[in-house]
C-alpha positions, 0 to 999 in steps of 0.5 A, spaced: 500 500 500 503 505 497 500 513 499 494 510 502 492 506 495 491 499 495 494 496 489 489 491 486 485 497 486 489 501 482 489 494 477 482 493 477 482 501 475 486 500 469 483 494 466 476 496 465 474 498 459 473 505 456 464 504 456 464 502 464 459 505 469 459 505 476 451 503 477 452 505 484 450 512 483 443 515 485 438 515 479 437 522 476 432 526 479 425 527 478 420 533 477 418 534 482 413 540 479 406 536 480 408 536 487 410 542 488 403 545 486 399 540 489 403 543 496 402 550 494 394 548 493 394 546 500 398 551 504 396 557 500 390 557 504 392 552 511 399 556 511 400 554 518 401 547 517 408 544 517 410 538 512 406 533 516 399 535 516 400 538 508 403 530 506 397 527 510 392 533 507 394 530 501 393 523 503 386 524 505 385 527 499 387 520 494 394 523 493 400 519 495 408 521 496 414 519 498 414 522 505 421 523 505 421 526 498 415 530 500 419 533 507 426 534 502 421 540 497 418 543 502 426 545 505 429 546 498 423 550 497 423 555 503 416 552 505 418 549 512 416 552 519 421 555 524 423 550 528 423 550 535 429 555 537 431 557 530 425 563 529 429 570 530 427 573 537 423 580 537 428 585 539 423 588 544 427 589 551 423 586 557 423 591 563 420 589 569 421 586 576 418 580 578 414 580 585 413 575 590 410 576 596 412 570 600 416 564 599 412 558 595 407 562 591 405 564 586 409 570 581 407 574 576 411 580 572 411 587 573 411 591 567 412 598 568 409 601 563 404 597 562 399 592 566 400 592 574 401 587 578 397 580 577 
């Protein structure tokens, strides 16, 4: 083994003929255009569902896709919801105190401009 190549490698690589194809690649891809328009036709007016109700909305209406394929355009699309944690936070600074009466109570926030204690 010479620079991490094994040599029988190397052999096999030299001996194949000129129209070799490597059949271990992915089929080439689909059109996804029917898809993509059948998931725009529910989101545009559900647009609060994420890739899971829109996928079993369209089963229920008779149209199967793969699940997978169905999450992977609607992320090469734009069309996912924020995950938990990854939507950007308001830039609103929260000024208050928090009052407790005693210990083992309940608490509340008190906003100074804006409600009174709860």
């Amino acid at each position: 083994m010479l620079m991490g190549v094994l040599r029988s490698n190397i052999l096999i690589k030299k001996t194949r003929s000129s129209d070799w194809a490597d059949l271990r690649k992915s089929p080439p891809k689909v059109d996804d255009a029917h898809l993509k328009y059948a998931i725009a036709y529910v989101v545009k007016d559900l647009a609060a569902y994420g890739y899971i109700r829109v996928w079993d909305r369209l089963k229920i209406d008779g149209r199967q896709f793969n699940r997978k394929r169905f999450y992977m355009v609607m992320r090469d699309q734009g069309w996912q919801l924020f995950r938990q944690g990854q939507k950007t936070l308001d830039t609103i600074k929260q000024e208050g105190t928090v009052a407790v009466k005693g210990s083992d109570t309940r608490w509340c926030s008190y906003v100074v401009h804006a409600w009174e204690i709860c």
